[in-house]
N, C-alpha and C positions, 0 to 999 in steps of 0.2 A: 507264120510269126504271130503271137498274140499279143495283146495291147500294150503287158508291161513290157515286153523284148522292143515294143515300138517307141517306148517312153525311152528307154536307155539309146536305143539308136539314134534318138533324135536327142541324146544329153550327148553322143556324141559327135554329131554334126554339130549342135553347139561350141561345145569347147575348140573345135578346130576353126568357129569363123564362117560356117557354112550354115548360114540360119533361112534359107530358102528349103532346104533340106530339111530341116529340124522340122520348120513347120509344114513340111509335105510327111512327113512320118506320124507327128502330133496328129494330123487330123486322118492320116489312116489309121491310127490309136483309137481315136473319139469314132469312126466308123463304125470300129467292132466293139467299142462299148463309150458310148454316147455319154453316159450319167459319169463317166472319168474325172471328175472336177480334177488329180492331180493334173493331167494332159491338158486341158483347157486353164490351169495356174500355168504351166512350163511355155503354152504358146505364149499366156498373155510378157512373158518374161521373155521370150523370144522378140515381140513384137518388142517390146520395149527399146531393145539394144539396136534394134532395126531404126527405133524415129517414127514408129508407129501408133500413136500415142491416142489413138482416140478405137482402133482396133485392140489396142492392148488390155483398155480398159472393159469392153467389149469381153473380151476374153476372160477377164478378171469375175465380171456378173453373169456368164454361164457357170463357171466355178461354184460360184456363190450362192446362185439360184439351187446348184445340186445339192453342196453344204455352207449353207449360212455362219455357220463356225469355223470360216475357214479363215485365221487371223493372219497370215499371212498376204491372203490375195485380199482383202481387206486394206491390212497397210502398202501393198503394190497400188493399189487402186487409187487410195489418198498421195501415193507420190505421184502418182501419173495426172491425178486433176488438177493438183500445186501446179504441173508442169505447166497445163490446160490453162489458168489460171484461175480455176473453179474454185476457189481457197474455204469456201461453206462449204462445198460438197466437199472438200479433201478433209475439213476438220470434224465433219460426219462420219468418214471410213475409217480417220484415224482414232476417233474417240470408240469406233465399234472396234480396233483391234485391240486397243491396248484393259475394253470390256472385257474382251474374252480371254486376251494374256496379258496380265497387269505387269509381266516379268520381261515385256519384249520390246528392249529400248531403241529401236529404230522408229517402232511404231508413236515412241514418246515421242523421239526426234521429229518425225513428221508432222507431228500434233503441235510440234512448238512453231516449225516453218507454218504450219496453216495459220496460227495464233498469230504471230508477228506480222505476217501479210496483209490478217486483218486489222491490223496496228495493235493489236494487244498483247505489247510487250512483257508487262509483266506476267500474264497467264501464260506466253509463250517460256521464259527464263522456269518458270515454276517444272513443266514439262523437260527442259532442256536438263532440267535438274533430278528429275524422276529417271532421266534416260542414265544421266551418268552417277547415282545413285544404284541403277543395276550392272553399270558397266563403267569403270571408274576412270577406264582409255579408250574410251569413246570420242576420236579426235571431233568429228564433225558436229558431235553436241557441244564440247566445248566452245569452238568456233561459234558454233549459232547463239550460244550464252553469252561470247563477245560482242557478237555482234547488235545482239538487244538490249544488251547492256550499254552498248556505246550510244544508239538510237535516241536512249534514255538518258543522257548525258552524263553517263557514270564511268568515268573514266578511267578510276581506281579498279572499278570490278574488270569493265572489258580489258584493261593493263593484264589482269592477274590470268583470265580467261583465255585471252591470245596466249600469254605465257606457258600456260598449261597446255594448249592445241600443240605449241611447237617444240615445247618436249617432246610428246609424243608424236610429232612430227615435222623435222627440222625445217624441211622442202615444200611446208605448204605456204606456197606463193601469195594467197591473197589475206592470209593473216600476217604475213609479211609485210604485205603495203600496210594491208591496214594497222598493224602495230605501229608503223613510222610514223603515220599519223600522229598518234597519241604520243609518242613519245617528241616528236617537234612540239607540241603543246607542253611537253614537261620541261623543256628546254634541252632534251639530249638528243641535239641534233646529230655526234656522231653516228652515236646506234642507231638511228631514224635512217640515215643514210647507208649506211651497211644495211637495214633489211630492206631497203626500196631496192638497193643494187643486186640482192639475191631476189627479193621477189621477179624485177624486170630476166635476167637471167632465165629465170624458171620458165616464165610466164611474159613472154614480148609483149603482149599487146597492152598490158601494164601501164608500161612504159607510155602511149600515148594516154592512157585514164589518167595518169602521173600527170602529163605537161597540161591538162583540161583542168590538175588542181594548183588553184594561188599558193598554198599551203609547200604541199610536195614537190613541186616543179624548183622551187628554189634549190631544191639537195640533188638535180639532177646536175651532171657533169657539165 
């Protein structure tokens, strides 16, 4: 079997949940040919889903070491050090991926989670906007736009921002809480209440962040 037959073998122990597997094929792959950057990208995404987070990234700068233009492992690498909470070093990988693909709005998204982390919210909003500017349903940039928008005490924007996350996606729970927020500040406690009741639903443990706030515990049953 030669190295690409090992790379698919091991995409599908992947997809089955069998990622012990994956990464015993990946590194028979990198055996028979060492300079593989995609097979040392597929472990480090391997490692990832495992909880393997400081290997993943490991995996990510053998990759990279082979091709430095590799903007993908790149922006894996900036999610995995956000994870780390390395948030300089992630808004270094992120700013080299979205160098090399100014077209690749994950990589923006990442760059905004690093920005915001480092508390700079408006350079993170700017990025969030570059992400959904290439992708216009890109739920989780919108979310992170609400979210530093709301940071910034702009209520009106993150109102408009959550709005748009849950068009395009009815069921995410924590723009759910957090829209009830805002909207108990606008005095529509109805609606505050109905998405506290669908975020807790979705998302239980909610439910006690909910009774931790003065604000939100008031619309709980």
């Amino acid at each position: 079997m030669n190295h690409e037959d090992l790379v698919l073998e091991a995409a599908n122990h992947y997809y089955k949940g069998e990622f012990d597997s994956a990464i015993d094929a990946l590194d028979r792959a990198i055996e028979l040919k060492p300079d593989f950057a995609e097979a040392w990208y597929n472990k480090g995404v391997t490692f990832s889903v495992m909880g393997r987070v400081e290997e993943e990234i490991g995996a990510y700068d053998h990759a990279l070491s082979i091709n430095p233009r590799y903007a993908e492992a790149w922006n894996n690498k900036a999610s995995a050090l956000g994870r780390l909470g390395r948030y300089g070093e992630a808004l270094e990988a992120a700013d080299k991926a979205v160098e090399l693909n100014p077209g690749f709005p994950v990589a923006w998204c990442n760059k905004g989670a690093a920005l915001s982390a480092l508390d700079k919210e408006l350079e993170a909003i700017e990025a969030y906007e570059k992400a959904i500017a290439i992708q216009g349903n890109y739920v989780e940039a919108w979310y992170n736009k609400a979210v530093s928008l709301q940071n910034l005490n702009k209520p009106k924007g993150a109102l408009k921002a959550y709005n748009r996350a849950l068009e395009l996606n009815p069921d995410y729970p924590d723009a759910l809480y957090n829209r009830a927020g805002l909207l108990v500040s606008t005095g529509e406690r109805e609606k505050a209440a109905s998405d506290l009741k669908r975020a807790i639903e979705l998302e239980p443990s909610l439910g006690e962040k909910a009774l931790a706030d003065e604000v939100l515990r008031t619309l709980l049953p």
